[in-house]
N, C-alpha and C positions, 0 to 999 in steps of 0.2 A: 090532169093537173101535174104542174113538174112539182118534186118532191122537192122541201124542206131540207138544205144539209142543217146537220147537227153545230155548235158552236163549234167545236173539235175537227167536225171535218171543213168549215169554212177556213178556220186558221191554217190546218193543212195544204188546201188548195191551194190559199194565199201565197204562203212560203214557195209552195214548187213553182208556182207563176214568176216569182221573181228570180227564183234561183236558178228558171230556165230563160227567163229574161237578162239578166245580168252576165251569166254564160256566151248569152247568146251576139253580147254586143262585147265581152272581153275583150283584148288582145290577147292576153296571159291571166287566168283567175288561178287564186287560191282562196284553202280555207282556214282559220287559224281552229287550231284545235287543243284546247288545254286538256284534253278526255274530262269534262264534268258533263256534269248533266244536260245542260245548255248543246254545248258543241257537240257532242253524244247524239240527241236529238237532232239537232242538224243539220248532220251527217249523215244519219237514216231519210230523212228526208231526201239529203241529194239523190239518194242509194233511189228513192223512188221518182224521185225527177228525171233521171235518164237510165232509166230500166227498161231494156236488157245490158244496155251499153253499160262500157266497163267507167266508173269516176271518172270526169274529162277533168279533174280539176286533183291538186295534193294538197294535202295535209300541212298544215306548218306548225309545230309547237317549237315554244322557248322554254331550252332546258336551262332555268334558271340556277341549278343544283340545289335547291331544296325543295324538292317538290316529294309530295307520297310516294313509298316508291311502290307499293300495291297501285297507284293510279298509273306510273311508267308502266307497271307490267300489262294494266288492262290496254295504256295506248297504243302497245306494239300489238297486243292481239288483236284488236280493234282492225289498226290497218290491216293486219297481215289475212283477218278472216274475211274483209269488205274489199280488199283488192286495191285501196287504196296507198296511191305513192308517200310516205311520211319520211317530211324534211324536217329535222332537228338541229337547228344549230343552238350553240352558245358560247358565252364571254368565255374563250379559253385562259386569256389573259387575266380578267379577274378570280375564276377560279383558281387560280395560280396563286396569288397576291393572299388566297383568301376571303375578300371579299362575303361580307355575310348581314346578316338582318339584325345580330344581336349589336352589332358595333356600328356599323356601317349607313343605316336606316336610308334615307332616300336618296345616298350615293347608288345603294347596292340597286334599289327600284333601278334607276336608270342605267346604269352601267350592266345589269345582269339580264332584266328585261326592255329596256325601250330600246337602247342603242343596238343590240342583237337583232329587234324585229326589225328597227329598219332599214340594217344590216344589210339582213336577210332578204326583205323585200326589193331593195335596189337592185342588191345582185341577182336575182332571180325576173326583174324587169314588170314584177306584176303591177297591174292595172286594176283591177278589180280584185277587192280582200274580203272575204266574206266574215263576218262575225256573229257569234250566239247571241248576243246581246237582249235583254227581257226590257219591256218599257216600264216595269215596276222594279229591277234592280238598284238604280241608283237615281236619285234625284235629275242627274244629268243630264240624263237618257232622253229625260222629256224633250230635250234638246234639240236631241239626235234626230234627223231625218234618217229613212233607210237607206237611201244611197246618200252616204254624208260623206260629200267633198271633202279632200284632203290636199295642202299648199306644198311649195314647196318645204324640204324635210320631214314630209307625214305629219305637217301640226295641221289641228281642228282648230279652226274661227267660227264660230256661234251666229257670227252675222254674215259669213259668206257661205252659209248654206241655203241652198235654192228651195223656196215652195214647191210642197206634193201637194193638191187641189185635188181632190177626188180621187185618190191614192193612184193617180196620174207621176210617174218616175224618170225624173230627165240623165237618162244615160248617159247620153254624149260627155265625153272627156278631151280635154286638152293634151298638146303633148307632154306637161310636166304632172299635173295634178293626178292624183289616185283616189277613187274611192272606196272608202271602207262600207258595205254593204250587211245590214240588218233587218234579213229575213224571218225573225223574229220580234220586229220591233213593234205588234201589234199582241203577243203572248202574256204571258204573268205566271210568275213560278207555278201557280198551282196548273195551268194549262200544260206547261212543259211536263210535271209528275205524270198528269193524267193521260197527255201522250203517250211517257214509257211506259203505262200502266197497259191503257189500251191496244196498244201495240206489240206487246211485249218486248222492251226493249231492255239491253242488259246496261247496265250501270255500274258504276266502279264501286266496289268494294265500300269506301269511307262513308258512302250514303247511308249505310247501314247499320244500325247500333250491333254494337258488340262490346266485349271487354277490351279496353284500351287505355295505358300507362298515362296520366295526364297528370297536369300541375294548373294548379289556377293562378290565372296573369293579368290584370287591366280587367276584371271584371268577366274573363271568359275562361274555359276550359280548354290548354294547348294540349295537345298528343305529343308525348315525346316519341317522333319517328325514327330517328336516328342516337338512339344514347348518348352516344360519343361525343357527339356533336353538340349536343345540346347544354345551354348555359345557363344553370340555376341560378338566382338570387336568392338574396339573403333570406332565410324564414322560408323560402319553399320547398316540398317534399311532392314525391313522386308516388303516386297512387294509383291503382285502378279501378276505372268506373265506367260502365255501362254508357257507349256516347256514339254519335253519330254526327255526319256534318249536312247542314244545307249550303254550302257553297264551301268551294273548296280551293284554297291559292296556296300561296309556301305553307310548310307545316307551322313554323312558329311562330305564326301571325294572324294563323286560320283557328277561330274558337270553334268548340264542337258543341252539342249541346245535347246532357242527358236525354237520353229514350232505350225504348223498346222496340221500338222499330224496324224488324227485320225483314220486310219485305215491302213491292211498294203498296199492295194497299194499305198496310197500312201505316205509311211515308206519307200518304193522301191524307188520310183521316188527321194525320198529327198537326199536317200543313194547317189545311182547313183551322185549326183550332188555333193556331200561330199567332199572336198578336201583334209583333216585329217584323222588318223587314229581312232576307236573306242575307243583304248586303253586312249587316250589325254581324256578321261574324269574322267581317274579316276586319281585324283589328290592322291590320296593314292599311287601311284608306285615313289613320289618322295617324300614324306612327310613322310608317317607311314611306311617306314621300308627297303626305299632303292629300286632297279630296280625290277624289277621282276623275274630276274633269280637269284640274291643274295636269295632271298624269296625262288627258288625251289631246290639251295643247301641246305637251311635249314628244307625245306621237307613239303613245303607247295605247293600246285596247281598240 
């Protein structure tokens, strides 16, 4: 009798099937890579997709300039220990100006992250973008096919993406269009945990509760990452409290949320008990720039 795979190893299979499939029909693939959980993931995967060989494909993060800066440190170790090429660009010009979250809201979204990726993507001439993407993160997702066509300037249209029948995957590309590619698109947070669990995979620092300086803002708990920087309103104070994140974007816009949680299993156990989605913590899908699918007609994620 052929054996049973487990739920965990079929979704694995799955993933390396397409990420060796998509590779396979690229002109120029890349991955985008924000170091969380999600792209973390995989990225291990790819690492088992074309092993022994060295990554055929790099890295690309948008250094927005507010990002964790414990998560910058794990991204460079990341590449530098998995062998992987990491391209970094960002707004130098907005950085300049200033440019930020507390003033700026869905200027800073576009000008800091979308105009940079597809920046970036043009000049680097990729064809195939690979993204972490979970079909339980955002409402949108459900959307989302996994190889979702993209028009010209990287915008997403909802009706010009093509039927998967039998998780059958039409590659072929035109010479303007790019697709954004979601080998994950059949996962769920709690799949992804149970991966790094399984696997031992290392995870950035913020996943983890610990003692951390925070202010309560719109309902959630911000980490003040940068003091300096950071811009209290009226009546708030600065405290430390025991917190961890399930999803992780700019710092002041990313809520964390009380735990104990120092390792993943039990990151697992707490999920499992979760009643909310991942996405409710990033107070950024209502604040800096509108839902999350307005953002991927604009050609960002």
């Amino acid at each position: 009798m052929t054996a049973r795979l487990s739920h965990l190893a079929r979704l694995d299979s799955e993933t390396i099937h397409i990420l060796r499939e998509a590779v396979a029909e690229a002109r120029k693939p890349i991955m985008l890579f924000s170091a969380g959980k999600d792209s973390t993931v995989l990225a291990h995967l790819a690492l088992r997709a074309f092993y022994p060989g060295h990554p055929p494909l790099p890295l690309l993060h948008i250094d927005s300039t507010w990002e964790f800066r414990s998560l910058l440190d794990f991204r460079d170790a990341f590449a530098r220990e998995h062998g992987f090429e990491l391209i970094v660009p960002a707004n130098e010009e907005g950085r300049a100006v200033g440019l930020n979250l507390f003033e700026h809201g869905d200027r800073y979204t576009l000008a800091m992250r979308t105009e940079p990726l597809k920046a970036a993507l043009d000049q680097g001439g990729y064809d195939i973008v690979f993204g972490g993407a979970c079909r339980d993160e955002e409402k949108s997702q459900a959307e989302e096919r996994v190889f979702s066509v993209r028009g010209m300037g990287h915008v997403w249209e909802p009706g010009q993406q093509r039927p998967e029948l039998w998780r059958l995957h039409n590659t072929r590309l035109g010479k303007d269009p790019s697709a954004r590619v979601f080998p994950l698109s059949n996962w769920t947070e709690i799949d992804v945990w149970t991966c790094a669990l399984t696997h031992s995979i290392a995870l950035a620092p913020p996943y983890f509760a610990g003692p951390r300086p925070v202010v309560e803002r719109g309902g959630g708990l911000i980490v003040v990452d940068d003091e300096p920087r950071m811009r209290l309103r009226a009546g708030e104070n600065v405290e430390t409290k025991t917190v961890r994140f399930r999803t992780l974007g700019c710092w002041p816009v990313t809520a964390a949320v009380e735990s104990e949680a120092t390792d993943l299993t039990s990151v697992v156990r707490e999920t499992l008990a979760a009643s909310g989605s991942e996405r409710q913590g990033r107070i950024s899908d209502g604040e800096d720039g509108g839902s999350l699918e307005q953002k991927k007609r604009e050609g960002y994620f």
